[in-house]
C-alpha positions as a Markdown table, in Angstrom:
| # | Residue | x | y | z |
|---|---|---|---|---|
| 1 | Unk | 15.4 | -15.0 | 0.0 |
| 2 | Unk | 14.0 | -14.2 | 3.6 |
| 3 | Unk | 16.8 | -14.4 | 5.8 |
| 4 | Unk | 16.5 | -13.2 | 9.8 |
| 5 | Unk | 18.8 | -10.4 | 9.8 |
| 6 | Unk | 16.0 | -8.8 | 7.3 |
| 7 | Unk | 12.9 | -9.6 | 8.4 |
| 8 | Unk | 11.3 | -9.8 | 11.8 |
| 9 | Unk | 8.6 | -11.9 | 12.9 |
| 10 | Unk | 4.9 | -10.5 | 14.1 |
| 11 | Unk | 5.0 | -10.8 | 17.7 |
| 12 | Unk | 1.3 | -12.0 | 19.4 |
| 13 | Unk | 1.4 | -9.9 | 22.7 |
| 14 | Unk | 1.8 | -6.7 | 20.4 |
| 15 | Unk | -1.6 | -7.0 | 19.7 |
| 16 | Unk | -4.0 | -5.4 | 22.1 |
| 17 | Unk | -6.6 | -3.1 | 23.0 |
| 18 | Unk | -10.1 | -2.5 | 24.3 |
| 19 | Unk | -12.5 | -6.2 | 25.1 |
| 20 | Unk | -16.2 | -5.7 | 25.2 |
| 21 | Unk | -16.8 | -9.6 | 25.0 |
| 22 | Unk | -15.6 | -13.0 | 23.2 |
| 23 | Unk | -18.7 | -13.6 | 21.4 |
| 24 | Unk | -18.3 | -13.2 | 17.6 |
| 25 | Unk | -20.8 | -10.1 | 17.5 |
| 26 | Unk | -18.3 | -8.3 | 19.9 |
| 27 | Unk | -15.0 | -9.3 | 18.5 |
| 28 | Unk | -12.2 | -6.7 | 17.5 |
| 29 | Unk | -9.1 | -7.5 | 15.1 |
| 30 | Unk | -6.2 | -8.0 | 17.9 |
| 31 | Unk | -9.0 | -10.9 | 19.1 |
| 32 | Unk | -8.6 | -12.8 | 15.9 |
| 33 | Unk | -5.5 | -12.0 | 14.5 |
| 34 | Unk | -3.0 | -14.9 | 14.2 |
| 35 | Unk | 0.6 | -13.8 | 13.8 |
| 36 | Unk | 3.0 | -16.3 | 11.5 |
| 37 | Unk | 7.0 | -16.2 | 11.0 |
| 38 | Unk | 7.9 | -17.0 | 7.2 |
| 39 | Unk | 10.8 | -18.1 | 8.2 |
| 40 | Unk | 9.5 | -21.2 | 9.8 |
| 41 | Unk | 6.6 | -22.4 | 8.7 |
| 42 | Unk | 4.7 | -21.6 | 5.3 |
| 43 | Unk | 1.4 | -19.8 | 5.9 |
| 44 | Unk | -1.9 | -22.1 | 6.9 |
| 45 | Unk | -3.4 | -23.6 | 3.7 |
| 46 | Unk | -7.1 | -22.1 | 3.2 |
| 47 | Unk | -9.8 | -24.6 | 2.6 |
| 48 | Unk | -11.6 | -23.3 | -0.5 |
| 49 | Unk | -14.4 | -21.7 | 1.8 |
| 50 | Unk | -12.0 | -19.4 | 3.2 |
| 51 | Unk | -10.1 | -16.2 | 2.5 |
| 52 | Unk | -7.4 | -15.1 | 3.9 |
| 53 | Unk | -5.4 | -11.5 | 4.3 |
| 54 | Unk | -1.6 | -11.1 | 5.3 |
| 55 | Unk | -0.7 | -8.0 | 6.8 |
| 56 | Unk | 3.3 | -7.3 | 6.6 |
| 57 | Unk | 5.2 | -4.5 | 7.5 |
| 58 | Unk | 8.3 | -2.7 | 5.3 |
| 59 | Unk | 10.1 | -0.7 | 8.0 |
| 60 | Unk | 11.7 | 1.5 | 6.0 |
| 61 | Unk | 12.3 | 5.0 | 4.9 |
| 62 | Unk | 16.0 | 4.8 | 3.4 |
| 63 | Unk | 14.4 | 5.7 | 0.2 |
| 64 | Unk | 12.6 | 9.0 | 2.0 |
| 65 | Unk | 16.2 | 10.0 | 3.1 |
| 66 | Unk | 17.8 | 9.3 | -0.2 |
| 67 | Unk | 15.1 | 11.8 | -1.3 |
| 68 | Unk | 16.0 | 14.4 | 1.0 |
| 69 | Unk | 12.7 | 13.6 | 2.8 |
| 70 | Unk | 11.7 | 14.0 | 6.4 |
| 71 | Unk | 12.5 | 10.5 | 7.9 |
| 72 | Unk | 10.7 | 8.4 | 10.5 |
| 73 | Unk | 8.5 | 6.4 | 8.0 |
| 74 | Unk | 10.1 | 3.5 | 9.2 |
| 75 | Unk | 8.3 | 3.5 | 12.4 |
| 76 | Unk | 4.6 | 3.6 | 10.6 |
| 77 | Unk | 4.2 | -0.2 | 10.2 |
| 78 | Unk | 4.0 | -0.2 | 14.1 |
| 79 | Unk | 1.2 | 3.0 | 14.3 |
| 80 | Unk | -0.2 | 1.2 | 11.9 |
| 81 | Unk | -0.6 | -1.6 | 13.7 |
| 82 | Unk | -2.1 | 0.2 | 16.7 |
| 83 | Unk | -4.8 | 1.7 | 15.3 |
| 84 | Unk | -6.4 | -1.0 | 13.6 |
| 85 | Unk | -6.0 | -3.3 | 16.6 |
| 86 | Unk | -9.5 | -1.8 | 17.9 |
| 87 | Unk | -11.3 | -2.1 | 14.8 |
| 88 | Unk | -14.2 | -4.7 | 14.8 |
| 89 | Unk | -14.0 | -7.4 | 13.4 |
| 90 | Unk | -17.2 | -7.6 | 10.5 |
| 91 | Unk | -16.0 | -10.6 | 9.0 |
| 92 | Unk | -17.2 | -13.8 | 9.6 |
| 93 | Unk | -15.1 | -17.1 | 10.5 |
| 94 | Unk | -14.6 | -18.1 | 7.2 |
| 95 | Unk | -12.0 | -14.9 | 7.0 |
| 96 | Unk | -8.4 | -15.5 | 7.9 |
| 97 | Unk | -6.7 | -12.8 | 9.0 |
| 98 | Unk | -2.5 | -13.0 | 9.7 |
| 99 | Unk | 0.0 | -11.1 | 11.0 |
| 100 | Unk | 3.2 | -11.8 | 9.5 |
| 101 | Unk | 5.9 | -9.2 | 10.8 |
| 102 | Unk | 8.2 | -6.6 | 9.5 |
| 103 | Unk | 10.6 | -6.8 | 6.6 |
| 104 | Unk | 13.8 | -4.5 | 7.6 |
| 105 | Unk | 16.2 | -2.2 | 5.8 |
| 106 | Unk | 19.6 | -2.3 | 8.1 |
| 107 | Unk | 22.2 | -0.2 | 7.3 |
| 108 | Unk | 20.8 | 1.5 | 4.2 |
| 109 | Unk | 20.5 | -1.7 | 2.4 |
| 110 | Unk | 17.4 | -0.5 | 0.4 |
| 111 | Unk | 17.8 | -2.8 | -2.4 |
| 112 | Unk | 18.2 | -5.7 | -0.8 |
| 113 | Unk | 15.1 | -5.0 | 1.9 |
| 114 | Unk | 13.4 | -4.5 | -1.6 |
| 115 | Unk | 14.4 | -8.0 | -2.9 |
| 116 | Unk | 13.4 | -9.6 | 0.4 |
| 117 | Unk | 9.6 | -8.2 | 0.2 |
| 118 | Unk | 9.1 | -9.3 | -3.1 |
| 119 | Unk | 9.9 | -12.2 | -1.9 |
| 120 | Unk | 7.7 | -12.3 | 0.6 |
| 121 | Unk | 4.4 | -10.9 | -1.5 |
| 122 | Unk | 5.3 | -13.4 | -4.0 |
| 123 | Unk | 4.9 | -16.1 | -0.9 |
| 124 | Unk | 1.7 | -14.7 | 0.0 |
| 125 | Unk | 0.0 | -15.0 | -2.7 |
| 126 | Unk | 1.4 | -18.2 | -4.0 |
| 127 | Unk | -0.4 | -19.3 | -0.6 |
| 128 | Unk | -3.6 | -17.8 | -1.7 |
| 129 | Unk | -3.5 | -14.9 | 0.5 |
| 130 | Unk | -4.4 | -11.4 | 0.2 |
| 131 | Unk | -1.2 | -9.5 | 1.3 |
| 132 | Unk | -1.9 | -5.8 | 2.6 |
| 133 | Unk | 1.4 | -3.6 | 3.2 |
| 134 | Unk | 2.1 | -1.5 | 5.7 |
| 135 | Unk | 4.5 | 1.4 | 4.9 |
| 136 | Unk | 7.4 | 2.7 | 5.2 |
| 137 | Unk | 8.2 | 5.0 | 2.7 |
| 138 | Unk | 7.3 | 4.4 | -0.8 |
| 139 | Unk | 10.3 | 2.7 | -1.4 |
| 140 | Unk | 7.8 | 0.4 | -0.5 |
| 141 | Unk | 6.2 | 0.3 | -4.3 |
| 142 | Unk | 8.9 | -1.2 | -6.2 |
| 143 | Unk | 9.6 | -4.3 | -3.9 |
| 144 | Unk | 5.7 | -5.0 | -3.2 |
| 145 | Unk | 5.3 | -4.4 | -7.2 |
| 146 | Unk | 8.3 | -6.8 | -8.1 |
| 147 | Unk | 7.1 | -9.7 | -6.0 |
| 148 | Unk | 3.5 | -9.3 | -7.7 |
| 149 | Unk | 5.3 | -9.5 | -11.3 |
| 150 | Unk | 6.7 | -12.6 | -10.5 |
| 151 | Unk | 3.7 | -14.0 | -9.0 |
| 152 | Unk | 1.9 | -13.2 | -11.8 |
| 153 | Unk | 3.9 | -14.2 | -14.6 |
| 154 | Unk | 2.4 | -13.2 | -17.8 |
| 155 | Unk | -0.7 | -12.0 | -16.4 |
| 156 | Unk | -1.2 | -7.9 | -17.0 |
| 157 | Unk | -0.2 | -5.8 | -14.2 |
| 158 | Unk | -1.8 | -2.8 | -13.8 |
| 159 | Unk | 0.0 | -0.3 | -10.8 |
| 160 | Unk | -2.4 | 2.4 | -9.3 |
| 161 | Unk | -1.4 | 5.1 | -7.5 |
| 162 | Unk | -2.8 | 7.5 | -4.7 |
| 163 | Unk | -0.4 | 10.5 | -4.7 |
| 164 | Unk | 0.4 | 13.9 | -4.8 |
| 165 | Unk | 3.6 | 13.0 | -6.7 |
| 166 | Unk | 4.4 | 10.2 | -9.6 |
| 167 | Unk | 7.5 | 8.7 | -8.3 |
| 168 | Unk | 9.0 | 8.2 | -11.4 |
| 169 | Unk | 12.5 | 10.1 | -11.1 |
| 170 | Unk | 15.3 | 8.7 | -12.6 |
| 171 | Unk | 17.6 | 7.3 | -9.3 |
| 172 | Unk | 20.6 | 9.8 | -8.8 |
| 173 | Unk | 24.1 | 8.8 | -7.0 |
| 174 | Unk | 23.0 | 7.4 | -3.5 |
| 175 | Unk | 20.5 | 5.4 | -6.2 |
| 176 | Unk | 16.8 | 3.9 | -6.2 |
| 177 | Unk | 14.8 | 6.1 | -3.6 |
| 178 | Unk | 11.2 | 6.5 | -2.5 |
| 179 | Unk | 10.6 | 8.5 | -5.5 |
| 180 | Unk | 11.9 | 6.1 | -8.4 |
| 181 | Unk | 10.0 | 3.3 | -8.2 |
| 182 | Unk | 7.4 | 3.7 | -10.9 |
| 183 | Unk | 10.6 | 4.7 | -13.0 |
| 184 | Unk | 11.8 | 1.1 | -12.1 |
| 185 | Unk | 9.1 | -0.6 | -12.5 |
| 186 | Unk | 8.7 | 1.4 | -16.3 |
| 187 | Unk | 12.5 | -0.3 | -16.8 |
| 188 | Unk | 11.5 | -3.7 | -16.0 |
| 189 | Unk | 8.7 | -3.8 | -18.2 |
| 190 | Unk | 11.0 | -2.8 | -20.7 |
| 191 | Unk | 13.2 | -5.5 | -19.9 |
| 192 | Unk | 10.7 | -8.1 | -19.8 |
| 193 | Unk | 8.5 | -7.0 | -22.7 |
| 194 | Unk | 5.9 | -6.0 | -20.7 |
| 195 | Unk | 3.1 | -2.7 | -20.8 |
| 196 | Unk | 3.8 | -0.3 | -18.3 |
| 197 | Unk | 0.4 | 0.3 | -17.2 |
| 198 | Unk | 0.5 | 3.4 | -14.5 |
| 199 | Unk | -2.6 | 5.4 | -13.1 |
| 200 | Unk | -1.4 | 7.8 | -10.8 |
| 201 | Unk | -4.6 | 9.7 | -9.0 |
| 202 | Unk | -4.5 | 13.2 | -7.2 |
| 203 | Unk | -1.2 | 14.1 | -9.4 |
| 204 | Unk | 0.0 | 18.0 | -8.0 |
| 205 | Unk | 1.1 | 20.2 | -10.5 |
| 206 | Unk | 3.3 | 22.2 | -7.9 |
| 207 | Unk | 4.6 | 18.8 | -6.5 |
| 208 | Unk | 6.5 | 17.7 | -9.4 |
| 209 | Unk | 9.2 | 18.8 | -12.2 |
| 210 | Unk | 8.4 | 19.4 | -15.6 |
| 211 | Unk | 10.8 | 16.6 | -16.6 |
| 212 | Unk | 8.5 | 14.2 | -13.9 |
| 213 | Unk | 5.9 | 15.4 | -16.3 |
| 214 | Unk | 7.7 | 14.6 | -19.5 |
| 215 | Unk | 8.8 | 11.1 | -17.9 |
| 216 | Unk | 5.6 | 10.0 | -17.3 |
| 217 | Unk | 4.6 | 11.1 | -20.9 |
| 218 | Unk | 7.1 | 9.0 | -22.3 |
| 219 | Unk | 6.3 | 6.2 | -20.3 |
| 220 | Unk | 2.9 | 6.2 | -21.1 |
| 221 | Unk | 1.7 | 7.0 | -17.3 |
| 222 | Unk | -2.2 | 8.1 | -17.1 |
| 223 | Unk | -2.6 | 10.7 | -14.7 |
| 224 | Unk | -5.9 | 12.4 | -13.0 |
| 225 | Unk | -4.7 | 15.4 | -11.5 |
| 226 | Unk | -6.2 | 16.5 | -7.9 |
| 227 | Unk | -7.9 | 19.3 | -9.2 |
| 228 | Unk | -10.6 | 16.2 | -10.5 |
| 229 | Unk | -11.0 | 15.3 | -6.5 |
| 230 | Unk | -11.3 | 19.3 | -5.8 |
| 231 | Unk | -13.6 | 20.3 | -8.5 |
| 232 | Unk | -16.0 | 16.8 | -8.3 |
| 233 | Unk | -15.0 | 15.9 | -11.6 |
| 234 | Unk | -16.5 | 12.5 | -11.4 |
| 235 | Unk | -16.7 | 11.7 | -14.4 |
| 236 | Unk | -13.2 | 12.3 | -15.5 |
| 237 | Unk | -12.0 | 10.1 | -12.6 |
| 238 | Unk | -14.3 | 7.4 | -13.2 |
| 239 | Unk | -13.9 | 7.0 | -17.4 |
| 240 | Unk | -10.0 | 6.9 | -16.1 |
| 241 | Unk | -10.3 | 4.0 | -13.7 |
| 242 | Unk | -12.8 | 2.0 | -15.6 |
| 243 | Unk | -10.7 | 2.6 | -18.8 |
| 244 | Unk | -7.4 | 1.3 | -17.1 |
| 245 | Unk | -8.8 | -1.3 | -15.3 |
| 246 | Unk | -10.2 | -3.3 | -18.3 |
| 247 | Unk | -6.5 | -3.7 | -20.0 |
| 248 | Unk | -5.2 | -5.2 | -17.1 |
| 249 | Unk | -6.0 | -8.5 | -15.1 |
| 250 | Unk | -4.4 | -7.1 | -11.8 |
| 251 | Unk | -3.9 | -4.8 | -9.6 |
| 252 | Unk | -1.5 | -3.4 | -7.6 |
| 253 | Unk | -2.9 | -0.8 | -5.5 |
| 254 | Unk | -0.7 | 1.8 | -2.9 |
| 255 | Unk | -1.8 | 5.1 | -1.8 |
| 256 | Unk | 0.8 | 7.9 | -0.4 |
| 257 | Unk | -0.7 | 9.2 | 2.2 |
| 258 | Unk | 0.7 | 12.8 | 1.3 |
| 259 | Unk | -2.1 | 12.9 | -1.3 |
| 260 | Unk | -4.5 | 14.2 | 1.4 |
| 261 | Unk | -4.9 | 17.5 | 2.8 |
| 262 | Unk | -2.2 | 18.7 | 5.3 |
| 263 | Unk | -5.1 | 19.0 | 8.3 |
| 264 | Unk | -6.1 | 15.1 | 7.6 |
| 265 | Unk | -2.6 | 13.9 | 6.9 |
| 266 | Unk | 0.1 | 15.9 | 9.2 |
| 267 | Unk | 2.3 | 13.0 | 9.4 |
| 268 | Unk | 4.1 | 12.6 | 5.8 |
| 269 | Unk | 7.4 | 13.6 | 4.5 |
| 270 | Unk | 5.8 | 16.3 | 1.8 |
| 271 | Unk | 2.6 | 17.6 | 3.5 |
| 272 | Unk | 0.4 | 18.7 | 0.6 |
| 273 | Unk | -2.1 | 21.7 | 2.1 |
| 274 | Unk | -4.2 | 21.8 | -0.9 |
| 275 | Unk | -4.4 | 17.8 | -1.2 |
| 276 | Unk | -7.0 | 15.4 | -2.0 |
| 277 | Unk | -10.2 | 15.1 | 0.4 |
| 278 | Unk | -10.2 | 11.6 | 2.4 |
| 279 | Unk | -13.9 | 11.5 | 1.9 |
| 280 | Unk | -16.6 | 11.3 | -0.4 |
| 281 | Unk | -15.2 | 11.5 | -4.0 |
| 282 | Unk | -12.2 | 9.5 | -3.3 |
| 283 | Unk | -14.0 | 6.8 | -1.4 |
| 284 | Unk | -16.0 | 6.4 | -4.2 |
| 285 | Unk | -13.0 | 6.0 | -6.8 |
| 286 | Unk | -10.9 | 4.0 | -3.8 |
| 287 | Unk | -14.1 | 1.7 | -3.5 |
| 288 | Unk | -14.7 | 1.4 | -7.3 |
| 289 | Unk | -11.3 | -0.1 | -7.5 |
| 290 | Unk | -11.5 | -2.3 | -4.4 |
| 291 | Unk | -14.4 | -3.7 | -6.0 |
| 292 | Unk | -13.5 | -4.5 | -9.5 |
| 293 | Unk | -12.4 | -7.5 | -8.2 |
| 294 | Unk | -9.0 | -7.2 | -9.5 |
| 295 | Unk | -7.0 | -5.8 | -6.7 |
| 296 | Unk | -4.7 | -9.0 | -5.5 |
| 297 | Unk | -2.3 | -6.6 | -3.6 |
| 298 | Unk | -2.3 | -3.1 | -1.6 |
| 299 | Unk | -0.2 | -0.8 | 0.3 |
| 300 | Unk | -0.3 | 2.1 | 3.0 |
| 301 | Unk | 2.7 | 4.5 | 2.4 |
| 302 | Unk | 4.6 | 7.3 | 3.8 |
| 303 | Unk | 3.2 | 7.7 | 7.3 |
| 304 | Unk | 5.6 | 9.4 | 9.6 |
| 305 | Unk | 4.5 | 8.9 | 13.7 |
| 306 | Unk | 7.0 | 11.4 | 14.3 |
| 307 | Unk | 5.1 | 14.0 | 12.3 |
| 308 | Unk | 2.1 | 13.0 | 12.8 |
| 309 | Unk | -0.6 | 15.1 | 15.2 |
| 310 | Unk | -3.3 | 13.3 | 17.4 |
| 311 | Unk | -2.7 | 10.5 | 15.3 |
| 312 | Unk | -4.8 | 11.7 | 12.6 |
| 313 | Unk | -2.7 | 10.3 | 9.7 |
| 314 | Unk | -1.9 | 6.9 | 11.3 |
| 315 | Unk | -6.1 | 6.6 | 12.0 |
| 316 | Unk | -6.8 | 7.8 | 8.1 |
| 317 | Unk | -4.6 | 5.5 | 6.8 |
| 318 | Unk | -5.7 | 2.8 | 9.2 |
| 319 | Unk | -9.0 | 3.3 | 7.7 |
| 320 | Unk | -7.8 | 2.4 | 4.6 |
| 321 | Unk | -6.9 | -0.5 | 5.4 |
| 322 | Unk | -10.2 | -1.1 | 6.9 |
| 323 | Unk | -12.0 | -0.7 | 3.5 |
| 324 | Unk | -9.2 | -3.0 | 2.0 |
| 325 | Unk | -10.1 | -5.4 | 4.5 |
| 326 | Unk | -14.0 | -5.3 | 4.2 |
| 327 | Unk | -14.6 | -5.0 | 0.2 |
| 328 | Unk | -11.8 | -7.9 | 0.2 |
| 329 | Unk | -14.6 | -10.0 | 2.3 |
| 330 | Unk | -17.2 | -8.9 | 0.0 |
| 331 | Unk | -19.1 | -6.7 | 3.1 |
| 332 | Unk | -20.9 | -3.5 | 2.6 |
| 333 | Unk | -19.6 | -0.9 | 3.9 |
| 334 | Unk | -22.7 | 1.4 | 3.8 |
| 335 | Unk | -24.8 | 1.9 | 7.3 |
């Protein structure tokens, strides 16, 4: 349940930035942004013409501290923001886009900031909506993940991951953490009867534990490890999305940010200096995926403002967003 000591409501005079005109051809998102609070009215009902996006914050990085992480993640919804408040706005009227706010952790309560988003995703798409996350630490994954489980009933569920690092640890004393919540998610699949199906992309070998490497074995996790992005191993990448996506019917879709080189993405918790490219090979796998037409859900994790430099990794993973945004509309994206 959504409750207002959890979850805080989009605020319209928080979006601004540069005006070069009001006429459609010169429009930027803060100029047709709507913001909504779901605590008091559900979201607009799209005629069946129209799509519709939902972006919602999870200001959060409890989980980054439980994992002895560099905190400040917490403030990234709000960078986040910023940045793709200038972008233009190549969509057409038809294309609802909606602000919807921040859901909170207060006080450490991690799992119950958790329950609240899924609650929240579930809402979106229930309306129809496209929901697109903005992170927080990837504590972010297992509530965003939840609420697409539920929405989707028995429907396959297919999670893929951007990241240096699998997040599939087994939670220690302080509990669930920005590092456990594939190992969650692999639990409730259990629980429910479900396939864990797990891609994780740009996988380091120095950034995780043998035992993270036996879990995801036993788990059934596919992995491409970075060296594919490094070495242009297209084809490896490619048989391994195509592969995964045709045994499930959806997709959930988040990318840590700490899979990119250190110079592209200062501002993370675990830099990565020998990280993952933000161009060419990637955008073709992070298009191919967008496109397959089965992505209902997507998230932006780990950015850290307070580490961050020139705002490179706030503008990276605002471009992100961007190509979220425009294959979700169906527009090339090619010049």
């Amino acid at each position: 349940m959504i409750t207002k000591e959890s979850y805080q409501p989009a605020v319209a005079t928080s979006w601004t930035g540069r005006i070069d005109g009001t006429d459609a051809d010169f429009l930027r998102w803060h100029q047709v942004i709507k913001v909504v609070d779901l605590l008091q009215a559900p979201l607009p009902v799209l005629a069946p013409n129209e799509k519709g996006m939902v972006l919602l914050g999870f200001a959060s990085d409890e989980g980054v501290r439980r994992n002895k992480g560099r905190t400040g993640a917490a403030e990234g919804p709000a960078a986040l923001r910023k940045v793709i408040a200038n972008f233009p706005a190549h969509f057409n009227a038809h294309t609802i886009l909606l602000d919807a706010g921040d859901v909170l952790c207060k006080n450490g309560q991690l799992e119950e900031a958790q329950e609240v988003l899924s609650e929240a995703v579930k809402a979106i798409l229930t309306a129809g909506y496209l929901p697109i996350l903005l992170g927080g630490g990837h504590e972010i994954t297992y509530g965003h993940a939840s609420g697409i489980r539920k929405y989707a009933q028995k429907q396959r569920v297919g999670f893929i991951n951007f990241d240096a690092h699998f997040d599939i640890r087994v939670p220690g004393e302080e509990g669930p953490s920005s590092g456990t919540g594939f190992w969650q998610l692999a639990q409730d699949c259990k629980q429910s009867g479900d396939t864990f199906n797990y891609l994780a992309l740009g996988i380091q070998k120095n950034g995780n534990t043998r035992q993270l490497f036996n879990i995801a074995g036993e788990e059934g996790t596919t992995y491409v490890s970075a060296d594919a992005f490094h070495l242009n191993d297209k084809d490896t990448l490619f048989a391994a999305i195509q592969h995964f996506l045709l045994q499930v019917d959806m997709v959930y879709l988040t990318t840590c940010l700490d899979v990119f080189a250190a110079p592209f993405a200062p501002g993370v918790s675990a830099t990565a200096y020998n990280g993952i490219m933000p161009g060419g090979l990637f955008l073709q796998c992070y298009r191919a995926i967008l496109q397959s037409g089965k992505v209902v859900s997507a998230d932006i994790a780990e950015l850290n403002p307070s580490l961050d430099i020139d705002n490179r990794t706030a503008k990276l993973g605002a471009a992100l967003i961007f190509e979220i945004v425009m294959a979700y509309c169906g527009e090339d994206l090619s010049l």
